[in-house]
C-alpha angles and dihedrals in degrees: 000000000000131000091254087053098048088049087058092045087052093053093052095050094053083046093234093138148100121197118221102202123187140190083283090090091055098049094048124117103027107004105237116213086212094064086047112115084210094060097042090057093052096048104052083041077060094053099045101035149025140255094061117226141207100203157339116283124221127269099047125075133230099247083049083054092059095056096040087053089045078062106048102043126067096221114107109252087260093069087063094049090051084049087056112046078052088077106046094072089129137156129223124252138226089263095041089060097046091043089061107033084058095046082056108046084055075046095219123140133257132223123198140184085201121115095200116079096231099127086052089057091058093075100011093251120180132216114267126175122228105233123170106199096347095302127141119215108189151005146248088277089045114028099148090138081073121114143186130210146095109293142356115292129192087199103031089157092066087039146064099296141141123214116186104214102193095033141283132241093247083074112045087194093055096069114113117199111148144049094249086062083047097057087043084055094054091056097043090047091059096064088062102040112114119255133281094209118092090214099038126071123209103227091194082066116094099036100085140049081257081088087067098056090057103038114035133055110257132224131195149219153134085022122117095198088190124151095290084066092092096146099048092034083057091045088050088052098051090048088050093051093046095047082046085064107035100031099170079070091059119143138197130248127191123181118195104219127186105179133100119254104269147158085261099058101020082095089052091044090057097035094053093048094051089061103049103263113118131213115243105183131210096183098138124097116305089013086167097055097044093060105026095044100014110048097047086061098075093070093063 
């Protein structure tokens, strides 16, 4: 074990952690193509318009697809998010249900850039709102102060909970695709963002998902955080700025990676360092295995 990887498990122990899960857990073991966000896209451009196609070429990203698909077809954007949400009637896994229930026997919260609800069906979690004095934050569209697990929680952000950043099939409208929605979302986060001012509170702080960004360490996985990540890059960026600031608030990243160094993630890699989320790699035999069945053992 090296020393990045001990920091994380201490984190975790002292439950200090928040874990960032992407699509990756859903693609291990096999990769399926169907699981894929790539094919998805292509498939539901085949439905709605012609010429079919086989795949998406390089130089524009998905979230670029889905905008240039908004413009060539004469269905409102919802019909694509209805597409979408068609294709995500998936089942957990083995390691799915391992990976949570151990995330919530250690009871800390989860935050995913998945739309499915595959992680929830592990331990039969329902859907909760965040309120703070019975205020709603948001809306269907926006409905970041949601919440899976279990049970009802007064403090879901110190507890076993799932928060769905770009949107969950339980609301069509949440779903964000595109970079239009991304651009939207940057807007909307900085409401709830918490204040600059070292004599002023934001009391929108403290109602979304947004809280755990800013106030847990963060470790992730499944996630490819590449270019086409406008929206987290951005939110990586603004942690970075307001620990800068107030440094005795400083929290830890960690990034599982399992690619090889290479002209094509050197720029993450660098990216991700300068603003205060380390690499841990798994690059040896088996690398897979070794996080997604491995790691979780050492919390047996």
């Amino acid at each position: 074990m090296n020393k990045l990887e001990k920091s994380l498990l201490k984190s975790i122990e002292n439950g200090q952690t928040a874990f960032l899960i992407g699509n990756g857990i859903n693609r291990y073991p096999n990769n399926p193509i169907e699981r894929s966000w790539e094919n998805i896209l292509v498939a539901i451009n085949n439905e709605l318009t012609k010429p079919p196609i086989n795949y998406i070429p390089k130089g524009i990203t998905l979230t670029e697809f889905h905008d240039v698909l908004d413009l060539k077809t004469d269905e409102k954007s919802s019909v694509i998010q209805q597409a979408f949400i068609d294709k995500l009637k998936w089942e957990a896994d083995e390691h799915h249900k391992k990976i949570i229930a151990t995330i919530k026997r250690l009871n800390l919260p989860i935050l995913t850039t998945n739309f499915d609800l595959v992680l929830e069906s592990c331990e039969n979690c329902n859907l909760y709102r965040h309120k703070i004095n019975g205020y709603r934050a948001l809306t269907d569209y926006y409905p970041w102060d949601t919440y899976y697990s279990d049970r009802f929680k007064e403090n879901p952000f110190d507890n076993f909970s799932i928060w769905h950043m770009h949107g969950q099939t339980d609301y069509k409208r949440s779903i964000k695709l595109g970079l239009n929605h991304y651009m939207l979302m940057v807007n909307r986060a900085k409401t709830h963002f918490p204040n600059t001012s070292s004599i002023e509170f934001n009391p929108e702080f403290g109602r979304t998902w947004l809280k755990l960004i800013f106030e847990k360490d963060l470790c992730i996985f499944g996630l490819g955080l590449d270019e086409q990540e406008v929206f987290i890059r951005w939110l990586f960026l603004e942690r970075a700025k307001y620990f800068k600031k107030y440094p005795e608030k400083a929290k830890e990243g960690w990034y599982i990676n399992f690619d090889d160094s290479n002209e094509y993630n050197l720029g993450k890699k660098f990216f991700m360092k300068s603003v205060g989320i380390k690499y841990i790699d798994y690059l040896e035999e088996n690398k897979y295995d070794k996080f997604y069945i491995d790691f979780w053992k050492q919390f047996e």
